[in-house]
C-alpha positions as CSV (number, residue, x, y, z in Angstrom):
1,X,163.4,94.9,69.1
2,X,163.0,93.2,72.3
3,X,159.8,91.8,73.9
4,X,159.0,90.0,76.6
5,X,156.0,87.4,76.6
6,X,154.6,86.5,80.1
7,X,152.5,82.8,80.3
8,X,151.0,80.5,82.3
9,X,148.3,82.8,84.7
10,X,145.1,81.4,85.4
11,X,142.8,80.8,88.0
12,X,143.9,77.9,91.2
13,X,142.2,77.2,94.2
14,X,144.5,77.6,97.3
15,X,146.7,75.7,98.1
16,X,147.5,75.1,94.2
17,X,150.2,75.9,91.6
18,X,151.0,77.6,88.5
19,X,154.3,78.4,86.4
20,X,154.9,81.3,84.2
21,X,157.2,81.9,82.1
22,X,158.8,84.9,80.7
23,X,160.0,84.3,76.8
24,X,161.9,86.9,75.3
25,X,162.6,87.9,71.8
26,X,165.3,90.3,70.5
27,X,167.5,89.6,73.5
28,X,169.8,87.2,74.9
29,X,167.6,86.2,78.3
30,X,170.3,84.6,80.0
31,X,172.8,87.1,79.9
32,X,170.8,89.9,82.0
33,X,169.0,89.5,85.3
34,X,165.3,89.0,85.8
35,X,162.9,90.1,87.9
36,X,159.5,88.9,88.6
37,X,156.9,91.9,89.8
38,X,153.1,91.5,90.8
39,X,150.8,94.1,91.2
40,X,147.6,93.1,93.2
41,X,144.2,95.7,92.4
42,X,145.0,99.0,94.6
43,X,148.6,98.0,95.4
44,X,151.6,98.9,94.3
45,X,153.8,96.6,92.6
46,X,155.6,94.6,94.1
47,X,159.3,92.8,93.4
48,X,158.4,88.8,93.8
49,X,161.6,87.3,92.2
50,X,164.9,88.1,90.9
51,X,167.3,85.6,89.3
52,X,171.2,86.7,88.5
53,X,172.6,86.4,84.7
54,X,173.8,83.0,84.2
55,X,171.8,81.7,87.0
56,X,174.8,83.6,88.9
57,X,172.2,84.1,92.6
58,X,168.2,83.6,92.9
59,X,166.7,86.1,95.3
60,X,163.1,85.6,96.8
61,X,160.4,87.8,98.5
62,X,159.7,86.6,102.2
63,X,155.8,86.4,101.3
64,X,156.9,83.8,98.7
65,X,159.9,81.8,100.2
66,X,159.4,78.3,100.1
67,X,156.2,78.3,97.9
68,X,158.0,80.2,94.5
69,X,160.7,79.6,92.9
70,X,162.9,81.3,89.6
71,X,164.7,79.3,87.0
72,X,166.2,79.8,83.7
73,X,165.3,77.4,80.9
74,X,168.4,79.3,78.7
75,X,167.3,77.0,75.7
76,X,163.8,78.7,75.3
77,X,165.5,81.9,76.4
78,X,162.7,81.9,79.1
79,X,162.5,82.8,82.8
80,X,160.2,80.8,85.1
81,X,158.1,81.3,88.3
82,X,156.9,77.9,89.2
83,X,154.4,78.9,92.3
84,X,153.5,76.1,94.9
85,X,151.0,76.2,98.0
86,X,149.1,79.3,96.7
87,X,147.1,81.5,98.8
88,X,144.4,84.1,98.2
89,X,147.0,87.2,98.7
90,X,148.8,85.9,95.6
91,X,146.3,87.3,93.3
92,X,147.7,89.5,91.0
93,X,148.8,90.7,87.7
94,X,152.4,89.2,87.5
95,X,155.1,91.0,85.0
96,X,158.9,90.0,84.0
97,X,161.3,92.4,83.9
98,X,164.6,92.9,82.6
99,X,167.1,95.9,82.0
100,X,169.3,96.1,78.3
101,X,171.6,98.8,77.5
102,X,170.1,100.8,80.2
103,X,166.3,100.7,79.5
104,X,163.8,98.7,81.0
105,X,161.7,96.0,79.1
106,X,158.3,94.7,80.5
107,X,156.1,92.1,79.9
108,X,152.2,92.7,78.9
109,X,151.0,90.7,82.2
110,X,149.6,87.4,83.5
111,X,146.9,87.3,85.5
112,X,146.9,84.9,88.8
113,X,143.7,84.6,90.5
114,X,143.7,82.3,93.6
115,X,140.4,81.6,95.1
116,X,137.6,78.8,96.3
């Protein structure tokens, strides 16, 4: 059965940082591309991150360029989200994604809060 285990979220003041990781069970991470999503409170979700299988291409939001970046750590079977120079507007409940055998898997959440 696969699952998907989000980490990391918390609460930063701007201009801070945070990594998440996405840890999956059941599944193969690597082979399969990832996204990160966020959903801020009366917004919809919204695609943040997406990283190739194999580390194959890394794609980025322009509302996160140069502050986020996606990795692979393949021997943990975990995606991460390392987030630099946060701002308010990042607040959010942040998911991982991934698609196997034509269905989607999600992560429960973690919850990024970014404020004075």
């Amino acid at each position: 059965q696969v699952q998907l285990v989000e980490s990391g979220g918390g609460w930063v003041q701007p201009g801070g940082s945070l990594r998440l990781s996405c840890t999956a069970t059941g599944m193969l991470l690597a082979i399969y591309r990832t996204k990160w999503y966020r959903q801020a409170p009366g917004k919809e979700r919204e695609l943040v991150a997406t990283i190739g299988k194999f580390y194959s291409y890394t794609n980025l939001a322009d509302s996160v360029k140069g502050r986020f970046t996606i990795s692979r750590d393949s021997a943990q079977n975990t995606v991460i989200l390392q987030m630099n120079s946060l701002k308010p507007e990042d607040t959010a409940v942040y998911y991982c994604n991934t698609k196997k055998d034509d269905t989607d898997h999600w992560g429960q959440g973690a919850q990024v809060t970014v404020s004075s």
